[in-house]
C-alpha positions as CSV (number, residue, x, y, z in Angstrom):
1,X,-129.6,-75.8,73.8
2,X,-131.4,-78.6,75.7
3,X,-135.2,-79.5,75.0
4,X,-137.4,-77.6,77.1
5,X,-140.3,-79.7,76.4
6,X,-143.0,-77.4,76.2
7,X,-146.7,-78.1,75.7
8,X,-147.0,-77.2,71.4
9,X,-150.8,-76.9,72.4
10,X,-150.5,-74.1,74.6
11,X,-150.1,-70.4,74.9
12,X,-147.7,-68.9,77.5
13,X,-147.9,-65.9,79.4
14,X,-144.6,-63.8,80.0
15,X,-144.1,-62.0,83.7
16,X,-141.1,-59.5,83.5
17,X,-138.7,-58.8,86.8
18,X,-136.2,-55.7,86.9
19,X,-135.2,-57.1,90.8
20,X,-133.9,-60.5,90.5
21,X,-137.3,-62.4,90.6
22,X,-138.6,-60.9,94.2
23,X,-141.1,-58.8,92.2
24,X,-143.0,-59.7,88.9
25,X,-145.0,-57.8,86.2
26,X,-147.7,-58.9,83.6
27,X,-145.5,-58.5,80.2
28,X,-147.0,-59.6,76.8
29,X,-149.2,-62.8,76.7
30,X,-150.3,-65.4,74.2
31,X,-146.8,-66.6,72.9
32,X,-146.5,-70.0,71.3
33,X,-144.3,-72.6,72.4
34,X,-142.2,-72.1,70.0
35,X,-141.4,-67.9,70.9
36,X,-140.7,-69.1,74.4
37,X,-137.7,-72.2,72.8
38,X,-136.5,-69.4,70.8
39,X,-136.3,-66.7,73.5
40,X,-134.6,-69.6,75.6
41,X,-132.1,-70.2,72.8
42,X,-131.1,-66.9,72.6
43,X,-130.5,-66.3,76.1
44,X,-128.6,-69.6,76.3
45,X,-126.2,-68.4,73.2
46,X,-125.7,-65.2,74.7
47,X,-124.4,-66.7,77.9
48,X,-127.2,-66.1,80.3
49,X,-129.3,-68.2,82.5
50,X,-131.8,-70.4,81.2
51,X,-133.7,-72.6,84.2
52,X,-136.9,-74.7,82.8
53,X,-138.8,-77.1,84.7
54,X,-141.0,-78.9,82.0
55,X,-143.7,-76.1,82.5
56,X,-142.0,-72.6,83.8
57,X,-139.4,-71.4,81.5
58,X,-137.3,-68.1,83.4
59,X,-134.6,-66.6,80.7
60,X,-131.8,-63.6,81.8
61,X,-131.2,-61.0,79.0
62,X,-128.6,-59.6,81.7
63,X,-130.6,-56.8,83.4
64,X,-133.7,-58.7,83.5
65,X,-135.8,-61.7,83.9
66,X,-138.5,-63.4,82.0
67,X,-141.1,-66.0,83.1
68,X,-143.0,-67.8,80.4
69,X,-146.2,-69.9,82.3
70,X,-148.6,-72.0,80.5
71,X,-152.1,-71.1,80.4
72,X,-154.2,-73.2,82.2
């Protein structure tokens, strides 16, 4: 598993799709930096999609997709 390089200082919202990313909804908020390099770690073992841009982290658990912002 790459580096995704996250802020440690920050807290990161999660947005849930069930339609491929057209449509997103609020899911749990506050994790750590950490949660969201270990939900990408999973995802990555498991053979699903993993796309990170320093800041947005979206992770595949095969039916659906998770989006993990940073708090401003």
């Amino acid at each position: 598993m790459r580096k995704l390089n996250l802020d440690e200082n920050k807290k990161y919202d999660t947005d849930i799709s069930r339609d491929g990313g057209r449509t997103w909804e609020a899911g749990p908020s506050g994790s750590c930096s950490g949660a969201v390099e270990a939900a990408a770690a999973w995802a990555d073992q498991h053979g699903h999609g993993v796309r990170a841009n320093g800041k947005v982290v979206v992770t595949s658990d095969g039916h659906s997709l998770c989006r993990w912002t940073p708090r401003s």
